[in-house]
N, C-alpha and C positions, 0 to 999 in steps of 0.2 A: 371093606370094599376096595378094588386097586383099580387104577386107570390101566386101561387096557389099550394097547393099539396093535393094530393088523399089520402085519408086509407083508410083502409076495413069498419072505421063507417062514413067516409063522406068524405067532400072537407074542408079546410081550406084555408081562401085566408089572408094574409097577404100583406098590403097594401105598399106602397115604403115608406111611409111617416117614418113608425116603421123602415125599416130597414134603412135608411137614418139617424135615431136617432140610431140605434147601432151601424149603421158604423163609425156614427160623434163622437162615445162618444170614440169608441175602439181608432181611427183612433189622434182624440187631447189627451188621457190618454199616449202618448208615450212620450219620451223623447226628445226633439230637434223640435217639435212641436207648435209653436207657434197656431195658430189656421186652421179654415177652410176655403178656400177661395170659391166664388164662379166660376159655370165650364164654366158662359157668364160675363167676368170681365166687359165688354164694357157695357152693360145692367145694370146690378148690382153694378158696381163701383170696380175703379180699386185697386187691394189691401186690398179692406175690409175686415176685419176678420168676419165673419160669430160667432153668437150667435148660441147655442141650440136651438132655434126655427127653425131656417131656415139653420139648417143640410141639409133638401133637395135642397138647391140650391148647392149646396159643391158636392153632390154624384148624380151620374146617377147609376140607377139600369135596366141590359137587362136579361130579362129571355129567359135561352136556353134550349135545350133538356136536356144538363147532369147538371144542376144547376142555376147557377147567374152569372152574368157580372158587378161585381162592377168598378168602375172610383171612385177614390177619389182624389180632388185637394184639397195642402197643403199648408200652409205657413209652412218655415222650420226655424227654429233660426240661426242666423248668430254663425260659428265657429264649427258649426258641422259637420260631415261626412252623405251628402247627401243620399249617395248610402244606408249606413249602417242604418239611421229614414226612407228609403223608403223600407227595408228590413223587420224592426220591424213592420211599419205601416200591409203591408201586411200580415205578419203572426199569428198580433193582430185581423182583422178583418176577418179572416177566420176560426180561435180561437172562435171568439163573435160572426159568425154566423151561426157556429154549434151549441156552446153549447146554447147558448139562444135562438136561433128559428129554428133549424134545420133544414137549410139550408147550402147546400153545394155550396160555390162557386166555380166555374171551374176557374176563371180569377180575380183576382186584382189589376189593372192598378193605379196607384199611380203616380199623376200630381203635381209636385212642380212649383204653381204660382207666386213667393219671394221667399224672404231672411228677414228677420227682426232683428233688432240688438235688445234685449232685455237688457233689466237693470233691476239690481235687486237693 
């Protein structure tokens, strides 16, 4: 299924796949962020961190009347403040899905699937 939008010279369909690669990119560019999880952990395995390829298992996209319906599940880094990387995440990928393909999302649902202790 692709998001579709109309203009006066035609139809433009943008497919989930793109937008599941900008959500995946905005969505791990945050701080506290370890990576992507996917949204059938039992299926796909439990706790795997999700590569740039397979963004779209990480993100469900539903197209509604007034825009988009994104789900993003996260892995988050251990000792950060949940609430405040699920704040960022959503304001990042609503950011990167105006300016980059303009699309407005109505909803930003942000699923934290972990914790990961990270070392540097």
């Amino acid at each position: 299924m692709a998001v579709k939008i109309k203009t006066h010279a035609g139809t433009i369909d943008i497919a989930n796949d793109v937008i599941s690669t900008v959500v995946g990119g905005a969505a791990t560019d945050n701080y506290g962020v370890v990576g992507m999880a996917s949204h059938n952990p039992v299926r796909d395995g439990f706790n795997q961190i999700l590569r740039r390829e397979n963004y779209s298992k990480g993100v469900v996209v539903r197209q509604l009347d007034n825009g988009i319906s994104v789900d993003v599940n996260i892995i988050v880094s251990y000792g950060t403040k949940i609430s405040e990387v699920c704040k960022s995440v959503q304001q990042k990928v609503k950011y990167n899905l105006e300016s980059m393909l303009g699309i407005s999302a109505s909803s930003v649902n942000v699923f934290v699937q972990g914790v990961r202790v990270v070392s540097d």
